[in-house]
C-alpha positions in Angstrom: 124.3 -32.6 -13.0 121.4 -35.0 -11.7 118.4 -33.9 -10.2 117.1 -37.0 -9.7 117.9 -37.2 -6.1 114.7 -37.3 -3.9 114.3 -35.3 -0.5 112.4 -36.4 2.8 111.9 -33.4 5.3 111.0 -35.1 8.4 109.5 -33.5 11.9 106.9 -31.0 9.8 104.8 -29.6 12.6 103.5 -26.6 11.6 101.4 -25.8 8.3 104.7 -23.2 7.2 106.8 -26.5 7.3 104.8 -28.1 4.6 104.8 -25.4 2.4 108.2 -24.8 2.8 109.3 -28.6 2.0 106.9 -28.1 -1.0 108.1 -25.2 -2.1 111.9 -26.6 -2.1 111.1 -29.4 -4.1 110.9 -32.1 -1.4 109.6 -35.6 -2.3 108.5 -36.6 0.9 107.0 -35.3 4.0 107.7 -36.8 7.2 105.7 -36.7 10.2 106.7 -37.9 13.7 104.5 -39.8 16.1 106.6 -40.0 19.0 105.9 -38.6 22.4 109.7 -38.0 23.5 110.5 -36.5 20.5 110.5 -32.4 20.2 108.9 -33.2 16.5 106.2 -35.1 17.6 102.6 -34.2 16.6 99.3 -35.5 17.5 96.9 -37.2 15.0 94.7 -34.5 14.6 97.8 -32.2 13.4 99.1 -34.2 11.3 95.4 -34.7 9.9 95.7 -31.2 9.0 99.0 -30.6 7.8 98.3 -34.1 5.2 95.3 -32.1 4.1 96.9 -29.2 2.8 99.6 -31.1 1.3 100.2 -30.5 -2.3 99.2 -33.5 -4.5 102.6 -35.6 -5.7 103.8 -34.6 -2.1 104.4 -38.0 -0.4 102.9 -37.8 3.3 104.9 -40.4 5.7 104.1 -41.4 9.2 107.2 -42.1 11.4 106.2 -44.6 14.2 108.3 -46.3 16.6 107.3 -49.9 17.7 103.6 -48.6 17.8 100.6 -51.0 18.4 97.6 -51.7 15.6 95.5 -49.8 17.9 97.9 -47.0 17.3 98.6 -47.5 13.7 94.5 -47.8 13.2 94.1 -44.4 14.9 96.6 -43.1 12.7 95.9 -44.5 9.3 92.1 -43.9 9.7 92.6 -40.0 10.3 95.9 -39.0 8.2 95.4 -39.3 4.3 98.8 -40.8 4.5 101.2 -42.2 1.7 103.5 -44.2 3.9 104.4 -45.5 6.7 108.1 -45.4 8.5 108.4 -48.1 11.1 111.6 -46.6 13.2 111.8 -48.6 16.3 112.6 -52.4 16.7 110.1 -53.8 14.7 110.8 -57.7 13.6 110.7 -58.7 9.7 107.7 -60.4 10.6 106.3 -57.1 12.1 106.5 -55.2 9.0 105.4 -57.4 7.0 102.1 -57.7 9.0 101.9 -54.1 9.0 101.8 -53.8 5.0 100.0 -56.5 4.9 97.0 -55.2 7.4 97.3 -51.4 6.3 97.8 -52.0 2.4 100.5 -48.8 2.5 103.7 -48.8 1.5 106.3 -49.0 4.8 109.8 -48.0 4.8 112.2 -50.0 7.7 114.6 -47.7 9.4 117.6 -49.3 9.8 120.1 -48.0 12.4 124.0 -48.3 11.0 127.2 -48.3 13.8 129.9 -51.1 11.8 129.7 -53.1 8.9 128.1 -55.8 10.6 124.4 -53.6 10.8 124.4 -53.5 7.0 122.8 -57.7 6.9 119.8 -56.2 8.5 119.6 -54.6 5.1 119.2 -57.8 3.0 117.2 -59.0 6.0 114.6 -56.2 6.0 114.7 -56.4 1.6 112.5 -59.6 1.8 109.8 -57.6 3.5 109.7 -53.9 3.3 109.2 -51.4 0.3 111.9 -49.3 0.8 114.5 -48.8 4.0 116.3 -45.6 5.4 119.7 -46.1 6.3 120.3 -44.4 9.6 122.8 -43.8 11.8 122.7 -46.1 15.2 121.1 -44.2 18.0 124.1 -43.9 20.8 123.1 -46.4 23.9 120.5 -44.7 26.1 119.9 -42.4 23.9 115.9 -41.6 23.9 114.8 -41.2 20.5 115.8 -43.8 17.7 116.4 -41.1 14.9 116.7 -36.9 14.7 119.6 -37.3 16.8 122.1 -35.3 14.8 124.3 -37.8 14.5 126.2 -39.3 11.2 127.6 -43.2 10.9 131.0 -43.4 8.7 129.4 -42.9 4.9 131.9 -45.0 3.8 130.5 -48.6 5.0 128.2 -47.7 2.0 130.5 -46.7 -0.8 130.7 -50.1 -2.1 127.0 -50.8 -1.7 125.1 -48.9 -3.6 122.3 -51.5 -4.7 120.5 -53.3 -2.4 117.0 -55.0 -3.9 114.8 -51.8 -2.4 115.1 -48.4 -2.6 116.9 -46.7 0.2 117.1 -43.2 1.9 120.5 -41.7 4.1 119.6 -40.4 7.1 121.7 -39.4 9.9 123.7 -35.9 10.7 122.9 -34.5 7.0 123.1 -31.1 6.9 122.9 -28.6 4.0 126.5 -28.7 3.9 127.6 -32.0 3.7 124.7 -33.9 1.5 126.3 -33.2 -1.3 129.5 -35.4 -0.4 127.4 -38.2 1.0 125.5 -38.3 -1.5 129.1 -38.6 -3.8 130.3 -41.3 -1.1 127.0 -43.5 -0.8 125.3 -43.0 -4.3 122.4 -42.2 -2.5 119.4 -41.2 -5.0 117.0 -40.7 -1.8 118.5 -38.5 1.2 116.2 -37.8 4.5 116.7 -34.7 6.9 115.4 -33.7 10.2 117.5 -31.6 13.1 119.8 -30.7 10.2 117.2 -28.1 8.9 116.2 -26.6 12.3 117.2 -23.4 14.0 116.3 -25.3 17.5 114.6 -28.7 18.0 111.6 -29.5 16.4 111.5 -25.8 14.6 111.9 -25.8 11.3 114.0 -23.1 9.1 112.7 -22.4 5.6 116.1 -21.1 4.2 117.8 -23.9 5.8 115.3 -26.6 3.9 115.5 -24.9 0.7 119.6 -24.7 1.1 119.1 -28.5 1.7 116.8 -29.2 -1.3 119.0 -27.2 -3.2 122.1 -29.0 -2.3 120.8 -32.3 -2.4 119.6 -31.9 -6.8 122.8 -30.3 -7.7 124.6 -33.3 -5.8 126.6 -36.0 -8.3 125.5 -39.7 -6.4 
């Protein structure tokens, strides 16, 4: 059994949702700064929920194509770990981004068909670490926390790339276990999947994840 698998709860919006990620043995804590998305919090939230944050508890800020105006607003009130740049951001973009905020960023990358996975080796020159996500369908308004899984298997045969990487996309308590077995995944990212309705959080669904998630053979 391998317990080295490492868990990002994304969406925390309320103080409950920390301690419950916490609690479960999440690695990561995700928060969302996105207007049209049900999990979105303002600044000043997520300035409190970082606070109270258990030390070892890695604090991330989602973003999606935000400005350095945004990003300075953000970065100067959240004692944040990392920032997530989900929306279309060039290479060049995040690089400029690490390079002006000195943190970590992690490159969502949006999978449909085999041909998405070069923006993979594209986004390894520049990024520290990249969350493989499933393509949002056309139209569709948010980029992630859509509920929605790409065909695990385009992975099984790449397991390495030259950064870490984190699954996201559809994973639920019952089925992160097998993609987790299908991708070798040691990093696995949840967000609708642990939520009794959009944007709320359930605490036995996030531990059930946690839970399923260590016990998982990658």
């Amino acid at each position: 059994m391998t317990t080295d698998i490492r868990v990002k709860v994304c969406g925390l919006s309320t103080p409950q949702d920390v301690d419950c990620a916490a609690r479960a043995g999440a690695a990561y804590a995700g928060f969302v700064f996105f207007p049209k998305s049900p999990r979105n919090v303002s600044v000043e939230t997520a300035a409190s929920l970082a606070a109270q944050a258990p030390v070892g508890l890695c604090k991330v800020a989602l973003t999606v194509n935000a400005t350095d105006a945004e990003l300075d607003a953000l970065v100067d009130a959240v004692p944040l770990d990392m920032l997530q740049l989900h929306g279309k951001e060039t290479p060049e973009r995040v690089a400029a981004v690490k390079s002006r905020y000195g943190l970590p960023v992690m490159k969502a990358i949006g999978v449909a068909d085999a041909a998405d996975l070069v923006q993979i080796d594209i986004y390894s020159d520049v990024a520290d670490q990249l969350l493989i996500d499933a393509k949002p369908p056309k139209g569709a308004d948010l980029p992630g926390g859509n509920g929605l899984a790409f065909d695990w298997r385009l992975l099984a045969r790449r397991k390495y790339w030259r950064k870490p990487w984190m699954l996201a996309g559809g994973l639920t308590p019952e089925n992160v276990a097998e993609a987790i077995r299908m991708t070798g995944a040691r990093q696995v990212d949840v967000s609708s999947g642990v939520e009794s309705a959009p944007g709320q959080k359930d605490a036995e669904k996030i531990a059930a994840f946690v839970s399923a998630a260590h016990a998982a053979r990658g």
